[in-house]
C-alpha positions as a LaTeX table, in Angstrom:
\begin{tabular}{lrrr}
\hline
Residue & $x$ (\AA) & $y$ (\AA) & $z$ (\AA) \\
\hline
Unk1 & 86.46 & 18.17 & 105.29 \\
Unk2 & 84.25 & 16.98 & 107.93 \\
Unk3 & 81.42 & 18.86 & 110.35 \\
Unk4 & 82.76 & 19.90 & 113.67 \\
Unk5 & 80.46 & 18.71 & 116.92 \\
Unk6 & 81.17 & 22.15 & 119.14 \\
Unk7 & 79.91 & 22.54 & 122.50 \\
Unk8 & 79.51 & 25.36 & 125.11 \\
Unk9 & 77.45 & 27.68 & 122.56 \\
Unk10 & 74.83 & 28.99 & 123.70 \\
Unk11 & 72.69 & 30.38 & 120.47 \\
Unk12 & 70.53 & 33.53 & 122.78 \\
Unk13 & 74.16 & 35.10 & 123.48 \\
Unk14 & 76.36 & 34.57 & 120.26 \\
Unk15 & 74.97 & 37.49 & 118.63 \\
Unk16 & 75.79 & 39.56 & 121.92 \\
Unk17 & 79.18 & 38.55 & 121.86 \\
Unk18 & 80.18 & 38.49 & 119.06 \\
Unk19 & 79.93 & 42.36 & 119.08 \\
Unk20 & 82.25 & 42.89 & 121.94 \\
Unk21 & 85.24 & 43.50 & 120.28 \\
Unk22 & 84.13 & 46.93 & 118.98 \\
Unk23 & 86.01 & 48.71 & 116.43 \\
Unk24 & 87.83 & 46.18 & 114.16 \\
Unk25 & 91.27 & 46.67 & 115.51 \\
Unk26 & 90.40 & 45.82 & 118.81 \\
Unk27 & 88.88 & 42.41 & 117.49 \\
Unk28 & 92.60 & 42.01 & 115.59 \\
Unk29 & 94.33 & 42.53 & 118.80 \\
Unk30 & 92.61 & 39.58 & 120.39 \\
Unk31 & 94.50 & 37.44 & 118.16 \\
Unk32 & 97.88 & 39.08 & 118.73 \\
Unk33 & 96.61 & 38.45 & 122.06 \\
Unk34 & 96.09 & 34.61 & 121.92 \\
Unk35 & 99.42 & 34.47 & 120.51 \\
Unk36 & 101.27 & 36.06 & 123.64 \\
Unk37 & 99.87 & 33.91 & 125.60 \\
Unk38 & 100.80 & 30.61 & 123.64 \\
Unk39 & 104.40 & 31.99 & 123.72 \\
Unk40 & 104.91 & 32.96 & 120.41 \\
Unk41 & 108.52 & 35.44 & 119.63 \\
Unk42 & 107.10 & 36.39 & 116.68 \\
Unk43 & 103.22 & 37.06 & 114.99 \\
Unk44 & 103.31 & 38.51 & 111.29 \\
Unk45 & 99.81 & 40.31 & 110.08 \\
Unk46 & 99.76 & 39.93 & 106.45 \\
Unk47 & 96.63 & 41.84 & 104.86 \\
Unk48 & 95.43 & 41.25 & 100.93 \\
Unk49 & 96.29 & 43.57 & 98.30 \\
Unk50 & 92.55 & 43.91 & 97.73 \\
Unk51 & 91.91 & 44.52 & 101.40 \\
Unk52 & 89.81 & 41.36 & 100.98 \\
Unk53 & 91.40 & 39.21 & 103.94 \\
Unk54 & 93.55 & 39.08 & 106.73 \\
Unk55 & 96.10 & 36.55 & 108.02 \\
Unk56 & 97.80 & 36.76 & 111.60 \\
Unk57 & 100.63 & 33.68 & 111.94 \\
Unk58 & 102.69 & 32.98 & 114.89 \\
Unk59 & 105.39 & 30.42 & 116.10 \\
Unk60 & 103.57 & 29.73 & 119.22 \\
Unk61 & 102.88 & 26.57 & 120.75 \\
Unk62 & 100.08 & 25.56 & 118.52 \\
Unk63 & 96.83 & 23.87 & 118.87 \\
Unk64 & 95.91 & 20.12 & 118.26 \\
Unk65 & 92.58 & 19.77 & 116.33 \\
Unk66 & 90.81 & 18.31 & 119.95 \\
Unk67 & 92.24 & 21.62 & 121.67 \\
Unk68 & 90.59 & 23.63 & 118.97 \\
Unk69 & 87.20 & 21.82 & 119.11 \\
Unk70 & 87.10 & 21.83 & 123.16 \\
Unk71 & 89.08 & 25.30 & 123.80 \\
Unk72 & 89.07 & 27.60 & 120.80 \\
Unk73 & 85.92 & 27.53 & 120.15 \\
Unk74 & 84.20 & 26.58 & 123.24 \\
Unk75 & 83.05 & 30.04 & 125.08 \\
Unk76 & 85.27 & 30.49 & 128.13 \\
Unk77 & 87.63 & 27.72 & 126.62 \\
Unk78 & 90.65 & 30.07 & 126.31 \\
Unk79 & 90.88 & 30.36 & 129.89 \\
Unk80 & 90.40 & 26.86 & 130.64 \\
Unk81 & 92.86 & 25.74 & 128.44 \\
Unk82 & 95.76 & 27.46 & 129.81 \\
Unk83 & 95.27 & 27.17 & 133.44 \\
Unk84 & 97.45 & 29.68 & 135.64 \\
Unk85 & 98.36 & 33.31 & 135.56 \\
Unk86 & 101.74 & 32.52 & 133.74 \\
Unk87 & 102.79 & 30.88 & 130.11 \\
Unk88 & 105.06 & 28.30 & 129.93 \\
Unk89 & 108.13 & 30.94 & 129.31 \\
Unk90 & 107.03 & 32.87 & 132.12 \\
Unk91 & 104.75 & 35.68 & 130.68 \\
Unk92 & 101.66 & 37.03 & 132.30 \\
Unk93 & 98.23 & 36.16 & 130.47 \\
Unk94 & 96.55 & 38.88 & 128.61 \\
Unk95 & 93.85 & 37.01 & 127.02 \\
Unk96 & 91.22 & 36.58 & 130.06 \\
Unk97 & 87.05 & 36.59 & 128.23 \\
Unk98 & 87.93 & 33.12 & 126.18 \\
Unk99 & 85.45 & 34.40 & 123.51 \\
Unk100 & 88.23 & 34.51 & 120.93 \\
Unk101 & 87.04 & 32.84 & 117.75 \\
Unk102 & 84.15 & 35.04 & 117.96 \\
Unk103 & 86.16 & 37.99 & 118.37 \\
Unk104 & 86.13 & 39.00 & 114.27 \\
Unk105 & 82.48 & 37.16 & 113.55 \\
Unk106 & 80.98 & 40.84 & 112.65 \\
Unk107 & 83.47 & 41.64 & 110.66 \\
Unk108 & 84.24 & 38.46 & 107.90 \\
Unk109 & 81.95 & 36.06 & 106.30 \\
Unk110 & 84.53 & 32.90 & 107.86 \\
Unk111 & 87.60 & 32.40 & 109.71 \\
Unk112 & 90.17 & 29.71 & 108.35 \\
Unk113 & 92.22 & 28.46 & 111.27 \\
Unk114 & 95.68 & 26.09 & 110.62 \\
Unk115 & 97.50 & 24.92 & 113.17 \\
Unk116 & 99.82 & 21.54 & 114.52 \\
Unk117 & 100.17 & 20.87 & 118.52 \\
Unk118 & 101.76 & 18.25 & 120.03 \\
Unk119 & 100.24 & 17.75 & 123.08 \\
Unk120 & 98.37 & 14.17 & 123.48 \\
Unk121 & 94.68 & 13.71 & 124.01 \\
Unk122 & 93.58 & 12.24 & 126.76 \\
Unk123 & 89.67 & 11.10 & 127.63 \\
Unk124 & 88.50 & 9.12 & 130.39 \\
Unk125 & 84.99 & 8.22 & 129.99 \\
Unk126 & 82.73 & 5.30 & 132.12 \\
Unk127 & 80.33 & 2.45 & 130.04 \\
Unk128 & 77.26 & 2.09 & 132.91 \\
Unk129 & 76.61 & $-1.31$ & 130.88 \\
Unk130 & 78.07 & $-4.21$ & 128.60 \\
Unk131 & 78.08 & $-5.63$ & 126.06 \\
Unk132 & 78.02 & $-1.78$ & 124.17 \\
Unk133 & 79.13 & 0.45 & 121.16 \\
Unk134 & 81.40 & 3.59 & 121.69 \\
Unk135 & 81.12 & 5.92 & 118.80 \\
Unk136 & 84.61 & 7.63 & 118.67 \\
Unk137 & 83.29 & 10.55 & 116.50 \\
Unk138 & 80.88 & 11.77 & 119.60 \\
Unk139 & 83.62 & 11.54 & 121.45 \\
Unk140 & 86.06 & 13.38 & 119.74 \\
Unk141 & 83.86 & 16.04 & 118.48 \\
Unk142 & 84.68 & 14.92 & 114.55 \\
Unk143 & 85.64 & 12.39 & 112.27 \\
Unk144 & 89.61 & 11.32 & 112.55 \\
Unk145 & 91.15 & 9.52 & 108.94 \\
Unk146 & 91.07 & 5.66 & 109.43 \\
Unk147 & 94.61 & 5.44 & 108.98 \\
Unk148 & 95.80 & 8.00 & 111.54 \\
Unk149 & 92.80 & 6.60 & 113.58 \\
Unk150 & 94.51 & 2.88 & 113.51 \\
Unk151 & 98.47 & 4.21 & 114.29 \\
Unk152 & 97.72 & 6.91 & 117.19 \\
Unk153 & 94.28 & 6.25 & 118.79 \\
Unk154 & 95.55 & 3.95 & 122.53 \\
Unk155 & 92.88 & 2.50 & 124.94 \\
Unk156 & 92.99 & 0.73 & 128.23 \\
Unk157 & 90.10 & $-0.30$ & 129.73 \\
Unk158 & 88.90 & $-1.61$ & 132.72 \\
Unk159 & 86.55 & $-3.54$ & 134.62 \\
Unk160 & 84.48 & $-0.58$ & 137.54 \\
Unk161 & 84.31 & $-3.51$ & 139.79 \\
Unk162 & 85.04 & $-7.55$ & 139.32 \\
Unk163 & 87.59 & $-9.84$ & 139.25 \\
Unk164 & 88.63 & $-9.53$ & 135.14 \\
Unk165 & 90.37 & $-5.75$ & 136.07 \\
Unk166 & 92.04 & $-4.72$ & 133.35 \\
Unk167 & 90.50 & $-5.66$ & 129.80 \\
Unk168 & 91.96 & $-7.60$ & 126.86 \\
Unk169 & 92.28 & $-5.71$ & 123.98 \\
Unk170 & 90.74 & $-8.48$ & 121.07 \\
Unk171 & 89.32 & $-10.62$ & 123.50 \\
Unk172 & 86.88 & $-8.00$ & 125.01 \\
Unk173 & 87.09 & $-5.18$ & 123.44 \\
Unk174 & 87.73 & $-4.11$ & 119.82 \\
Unk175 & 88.84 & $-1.01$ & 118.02 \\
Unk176 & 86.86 & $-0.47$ & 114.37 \\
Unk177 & 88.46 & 2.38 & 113.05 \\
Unk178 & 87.03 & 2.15 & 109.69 \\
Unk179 & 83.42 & 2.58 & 111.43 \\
Unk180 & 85.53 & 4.95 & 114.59 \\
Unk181 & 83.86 & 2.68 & 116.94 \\
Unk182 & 84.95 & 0.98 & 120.19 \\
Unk183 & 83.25 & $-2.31$ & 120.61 \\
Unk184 & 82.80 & $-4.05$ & 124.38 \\
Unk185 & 81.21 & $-7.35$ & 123.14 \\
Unk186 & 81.28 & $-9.05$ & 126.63 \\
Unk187 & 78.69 & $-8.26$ & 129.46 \\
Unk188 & 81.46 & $-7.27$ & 132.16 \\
Unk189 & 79.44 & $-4.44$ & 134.05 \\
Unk190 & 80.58 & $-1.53$ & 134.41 \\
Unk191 & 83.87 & $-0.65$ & 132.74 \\
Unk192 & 86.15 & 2.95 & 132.54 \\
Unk193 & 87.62 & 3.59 & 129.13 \\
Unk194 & 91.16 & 5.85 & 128.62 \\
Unk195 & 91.58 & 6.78 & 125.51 \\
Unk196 & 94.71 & 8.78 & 124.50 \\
Unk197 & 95.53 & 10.33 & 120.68 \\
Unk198 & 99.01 & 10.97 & 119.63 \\
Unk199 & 99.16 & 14.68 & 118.25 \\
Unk200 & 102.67 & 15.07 & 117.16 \\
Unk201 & 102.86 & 16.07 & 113.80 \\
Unk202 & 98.98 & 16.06 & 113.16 \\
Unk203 & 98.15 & 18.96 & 111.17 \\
Unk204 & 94.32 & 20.67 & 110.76 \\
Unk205 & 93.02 & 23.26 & 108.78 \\
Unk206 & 89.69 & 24.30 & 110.15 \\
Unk207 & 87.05 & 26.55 & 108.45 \\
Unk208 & 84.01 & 28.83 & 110.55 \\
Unk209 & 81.18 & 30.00 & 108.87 \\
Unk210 & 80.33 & 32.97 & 110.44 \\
Unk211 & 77.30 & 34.12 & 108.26 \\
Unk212 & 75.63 & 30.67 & 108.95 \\
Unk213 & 76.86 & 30.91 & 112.35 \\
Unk214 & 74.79 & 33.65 & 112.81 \\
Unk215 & 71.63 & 32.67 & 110.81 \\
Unk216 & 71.57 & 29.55 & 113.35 \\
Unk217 & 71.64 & 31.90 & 116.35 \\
Unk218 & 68.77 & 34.20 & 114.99 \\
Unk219 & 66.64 & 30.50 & 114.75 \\
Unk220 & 67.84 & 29.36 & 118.12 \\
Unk221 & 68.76 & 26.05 & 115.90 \\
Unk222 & 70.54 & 24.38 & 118.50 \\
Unk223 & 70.57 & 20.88 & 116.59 \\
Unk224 & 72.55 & 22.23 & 113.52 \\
Unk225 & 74.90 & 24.50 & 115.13 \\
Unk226 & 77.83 & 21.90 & 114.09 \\
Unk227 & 76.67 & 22.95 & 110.61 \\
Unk228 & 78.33 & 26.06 & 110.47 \\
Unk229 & 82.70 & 24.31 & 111.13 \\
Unk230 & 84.15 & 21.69 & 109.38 \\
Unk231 & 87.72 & 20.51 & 110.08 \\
Unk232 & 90.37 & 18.60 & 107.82 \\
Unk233 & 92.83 & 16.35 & 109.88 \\
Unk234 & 95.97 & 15.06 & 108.66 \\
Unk235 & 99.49 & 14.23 & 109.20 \\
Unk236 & 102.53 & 16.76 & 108.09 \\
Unk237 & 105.24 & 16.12 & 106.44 \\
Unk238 & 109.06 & 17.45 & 107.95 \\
Unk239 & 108.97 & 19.54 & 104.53 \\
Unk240 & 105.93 & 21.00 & 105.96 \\
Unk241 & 106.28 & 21.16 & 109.01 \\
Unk242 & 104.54 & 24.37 & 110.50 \\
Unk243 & 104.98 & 25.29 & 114.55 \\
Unk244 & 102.59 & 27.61 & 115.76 \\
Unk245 & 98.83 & 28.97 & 114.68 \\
Unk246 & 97.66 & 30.81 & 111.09 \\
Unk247 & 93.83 & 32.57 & 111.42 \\
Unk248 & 92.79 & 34.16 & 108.10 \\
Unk249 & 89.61 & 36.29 & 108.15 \\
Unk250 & 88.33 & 35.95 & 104.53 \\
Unk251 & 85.65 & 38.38 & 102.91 \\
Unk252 & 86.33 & 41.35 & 105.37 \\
Unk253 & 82.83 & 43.37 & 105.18 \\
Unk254 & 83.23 & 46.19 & 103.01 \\
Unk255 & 83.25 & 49.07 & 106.24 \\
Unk256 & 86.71 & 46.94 & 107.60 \\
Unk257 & 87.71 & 47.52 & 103.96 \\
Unk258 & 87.39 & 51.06 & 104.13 \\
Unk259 & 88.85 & 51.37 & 107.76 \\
Unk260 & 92.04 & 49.43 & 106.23 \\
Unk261 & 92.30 & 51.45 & 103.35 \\
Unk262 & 91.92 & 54.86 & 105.33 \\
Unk263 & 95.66 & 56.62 & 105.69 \\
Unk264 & 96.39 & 57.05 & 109.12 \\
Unk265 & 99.01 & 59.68 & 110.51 \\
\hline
\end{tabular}
């Protein structure tokens, strides 16, 4: 697995946030939550016999791993990501504070996040100067395979202002993907990259360190804050195949054990 760039986070108001979902079931329902509003029919909570972990699953619409970097765990990103009041199938949105991954970060040492979109990705970005190296990593926010890199990474690019307009692909500009860099070897000025990723089928299983999480946001550490995700990219098989969003809460802290275990009436 590789780190996770994530942006948005500020480190003086994680700690504050992360205690808004007070208790534990409230903190639960935020997930249910995320699910409504990315259309799921059904969401299955599956707790451990041990009361050590637990899993929420849905058949909702998924998340790519660029969706998860940029929405799920941006603060605010919820909202942003699905723009209007209504889902696709016509619901109303429940989910409104877009604080969502942080919604269970008192109450677990990580979160383990799975999920498969298949929306694309789409970046337009601007090169002031030329001849110059684009590092795809930065862009992306972490480190794509080589070989799903080379058969669903497109670019077009083109020339701000001057007579080449659009730019050959080979003759000046070049895609390493076993470095993930974009090269523009020619001094052209100006020039406006788009960059698209194919997401169908493209699988991630992501992992948040709370605990470390934390520890960075008592130090204020802004330059190690990727330190605490890391993210595993690849493609799925049919046999495999898995529509929708899995969130597993592992090493519940011992008072959300003994809330679970209590008998209710």
């Amino acid at each position: 697995m590789t780190g996770v760039q994530l942006g948005g986070i500020d480190p003086s108001i994680l700690r504050e946030l992360s205690g808004v979902y007070k208790p534990f079931v409230k903190a639960l329902k935020e997930l249910v939550s995320n699910a409504f509003d990315a259309d799921a029919d059904h969401v299955h909570i599956t707790i451990a016999d041990d009361f050590a972990s637990i899993t929420v699953t849905d058949d909702g619409e998924g998340m790519t791993p660029f969706e998860f970097r940029n929405d799920f765990t941006r603060i605010g990103g919820g909202s942003r990501r699905w723009l209007g009041e209504r889902t696709y199938k016509g619901r109303l949105r429940i989910g409104s504070k877009g604080i969502g991954f942080l919604a269970l970060a008192r109450y677990c040492s990580c979160l383990e996040v799975e999920s498969t979109g298949t929306r694309m990705f789409h970046r337009v970005l601007e090169i002031p100067e030329t001849p110059a190296t684009v590092e795809l990593d930065e862009i992306f926010g972490f480190a794509i395979p080589e070989l799903l890199l080379a058969r669903r990474l497109r670019c077009k690019a083109s020339q701000v202002s001057g007579r080449i307009g659009e730019l050959v692909p080979g003759k000046h500009f070049k895609i390493d993907t076993a470095k993930r860099q974009l090269r523009l070897g020619r001094r052209v000025g100006a020039v406006s990259l788009q960059l698209s990723c194919d997401c169908r089928n493209l699988a991630f299983r992501a992992t948040l360190d709370f605990e470390r999480l934390l520890e960075l946001a008592d130090k204020a550490d802004l330059d190690k804050l990727a330190a605490f995700a890391s993210i595993d990219v690849w493609q799925s098989r049919p046999s495999e195949s898995f529509q929708g969003t899995r969130i597993t809460a592992h090493n519940l802290k011992h008072f959300v054990r003994r809330e679970l275990r209590t008998e209710r009436r």
